[in-house]
C-alpha positions as CSV (number, residue, x, y, z in Angstrom):
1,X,0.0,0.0,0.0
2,X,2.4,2.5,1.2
3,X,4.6,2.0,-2.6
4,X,1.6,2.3,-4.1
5,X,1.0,5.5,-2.6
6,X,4.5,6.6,-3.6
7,X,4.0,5.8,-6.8
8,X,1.2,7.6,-7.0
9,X,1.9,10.9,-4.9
10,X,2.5,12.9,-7.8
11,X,-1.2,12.3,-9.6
12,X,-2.7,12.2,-5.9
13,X,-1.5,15.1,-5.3
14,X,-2.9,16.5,-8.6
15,X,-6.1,15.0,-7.7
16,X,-6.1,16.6,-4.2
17,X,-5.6,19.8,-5.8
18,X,-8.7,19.6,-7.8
19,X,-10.7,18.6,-5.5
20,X,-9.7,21.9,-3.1
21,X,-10.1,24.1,-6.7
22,X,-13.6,22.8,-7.3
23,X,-14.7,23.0,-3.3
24,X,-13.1,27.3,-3.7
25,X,-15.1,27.2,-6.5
26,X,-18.1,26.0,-5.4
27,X,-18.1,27.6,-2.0
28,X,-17.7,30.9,-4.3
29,X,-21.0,30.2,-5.9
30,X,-22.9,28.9,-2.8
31,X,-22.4,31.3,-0.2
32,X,-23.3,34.6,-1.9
33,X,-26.7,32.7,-2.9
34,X,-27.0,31.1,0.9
35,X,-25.7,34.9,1.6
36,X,-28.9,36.4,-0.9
37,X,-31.6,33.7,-0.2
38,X,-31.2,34.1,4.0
39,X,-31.4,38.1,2.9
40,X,-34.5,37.7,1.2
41,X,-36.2,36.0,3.8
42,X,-35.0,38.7,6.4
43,X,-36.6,41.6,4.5
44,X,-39.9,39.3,3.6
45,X,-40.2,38.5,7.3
46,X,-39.9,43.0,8.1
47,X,-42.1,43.5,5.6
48,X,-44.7,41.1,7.3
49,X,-44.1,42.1,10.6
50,X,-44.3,45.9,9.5
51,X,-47.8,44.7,7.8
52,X,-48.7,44.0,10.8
53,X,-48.3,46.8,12.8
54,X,-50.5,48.7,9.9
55,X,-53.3,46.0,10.0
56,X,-52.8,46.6,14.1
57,X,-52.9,50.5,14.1
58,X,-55.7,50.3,11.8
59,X,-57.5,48.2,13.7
60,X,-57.0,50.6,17.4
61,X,-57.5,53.5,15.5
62,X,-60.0,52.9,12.9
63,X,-61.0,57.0,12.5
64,X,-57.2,57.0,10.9
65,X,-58.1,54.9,8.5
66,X,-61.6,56.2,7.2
67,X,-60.8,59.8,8.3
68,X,-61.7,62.4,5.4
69,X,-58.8,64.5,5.5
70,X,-60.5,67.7,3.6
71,X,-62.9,67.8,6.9
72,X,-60.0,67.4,9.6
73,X,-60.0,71.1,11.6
74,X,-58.1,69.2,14.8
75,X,-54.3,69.8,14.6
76,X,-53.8,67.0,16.7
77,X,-56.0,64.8,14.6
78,X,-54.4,66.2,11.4
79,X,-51.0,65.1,12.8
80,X,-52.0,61.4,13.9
81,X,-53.1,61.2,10.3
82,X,-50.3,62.0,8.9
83,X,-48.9,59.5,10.2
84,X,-50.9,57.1,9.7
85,X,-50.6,57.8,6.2
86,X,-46.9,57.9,6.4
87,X,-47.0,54.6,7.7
88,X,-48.9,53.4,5.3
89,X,-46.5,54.4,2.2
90,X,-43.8,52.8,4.2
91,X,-45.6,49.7,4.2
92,X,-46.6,50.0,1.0
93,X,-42.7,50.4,-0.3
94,X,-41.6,47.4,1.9
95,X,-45.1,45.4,0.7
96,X,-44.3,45.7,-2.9
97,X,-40.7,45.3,-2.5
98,X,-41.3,41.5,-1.2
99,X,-43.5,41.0,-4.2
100,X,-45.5,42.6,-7.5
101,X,-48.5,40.5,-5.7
102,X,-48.9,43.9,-3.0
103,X,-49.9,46.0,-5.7
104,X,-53.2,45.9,-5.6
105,X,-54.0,46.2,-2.1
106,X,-51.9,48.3,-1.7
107,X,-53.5,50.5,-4.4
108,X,-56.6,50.5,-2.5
109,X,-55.3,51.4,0.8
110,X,-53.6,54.5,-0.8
111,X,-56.4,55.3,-3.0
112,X,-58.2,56.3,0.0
113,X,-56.1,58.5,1.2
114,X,-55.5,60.4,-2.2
115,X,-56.9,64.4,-0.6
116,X,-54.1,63.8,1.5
117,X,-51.3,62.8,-0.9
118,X,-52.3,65.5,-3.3
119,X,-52.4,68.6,-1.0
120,X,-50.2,71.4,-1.1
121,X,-47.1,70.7,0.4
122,X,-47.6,66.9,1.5
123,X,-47.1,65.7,-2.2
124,X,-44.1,68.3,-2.8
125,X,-42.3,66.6,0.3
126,X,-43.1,63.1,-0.7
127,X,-40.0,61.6,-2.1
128,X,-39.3,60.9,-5.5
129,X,-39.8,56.8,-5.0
130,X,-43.2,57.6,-3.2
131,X,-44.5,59.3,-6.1
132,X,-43.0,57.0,-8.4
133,X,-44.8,54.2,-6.4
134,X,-48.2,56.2,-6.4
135,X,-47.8,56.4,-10.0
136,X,-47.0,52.9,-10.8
137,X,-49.9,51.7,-8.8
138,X,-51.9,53.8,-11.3
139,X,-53.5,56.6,-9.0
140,X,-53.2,60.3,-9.5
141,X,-54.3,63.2,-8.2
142,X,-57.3,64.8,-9.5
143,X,-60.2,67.6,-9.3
144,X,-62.0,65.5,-6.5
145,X,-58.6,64.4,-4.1
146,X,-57.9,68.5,-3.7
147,X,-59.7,69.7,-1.0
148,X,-61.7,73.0,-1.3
C-alpha cells in the first residue's frame, strides 16, 4: 500500500488539488446565494411584521383609516393622520418590495387616502420613490382628491 502510494503521490497530489479548486469554486457560488436567499427572507419577514403593525394600528384607530382628511380642523387629529398615512406608504414600499403581488391592495389602501397625498405641500415633500410608487400603482391626483 504504502509504494503504491508513492508511486502515485505525484497524480494524488494533482487530484487533491482539484478537489480543493472545485470546493473554492463552489463555495464561491454557494455562499453569496445562501448569503442572498437568507437576505430575502429577512426583508420578507420585516415586511410582514411591518404589515402588521399597519393592520394593528388600523384596527386601534379605525377614524385613521376612514378619516376624510379635507374635513380634519383638529391639529392634533391632522398630525396622527399624517402618520398614519406615512405609515402606510412605508408599508406599501416594503409590501411591494417582497412582491408585484402587494400592488393591488396596496392600491386601494392608498387610494383612500389620495386628498391627503395631493395637497399642497404633503405631495411636494413626498420623495421621488413615493410618487413613483403612487404612480405605478396607477393613482393620480385629480379635481375630487384636492380639498376645497
Amino acid at each position: 500500500m504504502f509504494d503504491w502510494l508513492k508511486r502515485n503521490a505525484e497524480p494524488l497530489s494533482a487530484l487533491g488539488g482539484l478537489a480543493t479548486s472545485f470546493a473554492a469554486l463552489t463555495a464561491l457560488i454557494v455562499i453569496p446565494y445562501q448569503v442572498g436567499q437568507a437576505d430575502r427572507i429577512q426583508r420578507d419577514q420585516t415586511a410582514r411584521e411591518i404589515y402588521r403593525e399597519f393592520l394593528n394600528l388600523t384596527v386601534q384607530k379605525p377614524e385613521l383609516a376612514e378619516a376624510d382628511f379635507c374635513a380634519l380642523k383638529d391639529p392634533t387629529r391632522i398630525t396622527a393622520y399624517s402618520a398614519y398615512v406615512e405609515y402606510l406608504l412605508y408599508t406599501a414600499e416594503q409590501m411591494i418590495a417582497t412582491s408585484p403581488d402587494w400592488r393591488a391592495p396596496m392600491a386601494s389602501y392608498l387610494g383612500d387616502h389620495m386628498s391627503y397625498l395631493c395637497s399642497v405641500g404633503v405631495w411636494d415633500a413626498q420623495s421621488p420613490d413615493i410618487r413613483d410608487l403612487v404612480a405605478e400603482l396607477g393613482l393620480s391626483c385629480t379635481d375630487q382628491h384636492i380639498c376645497n
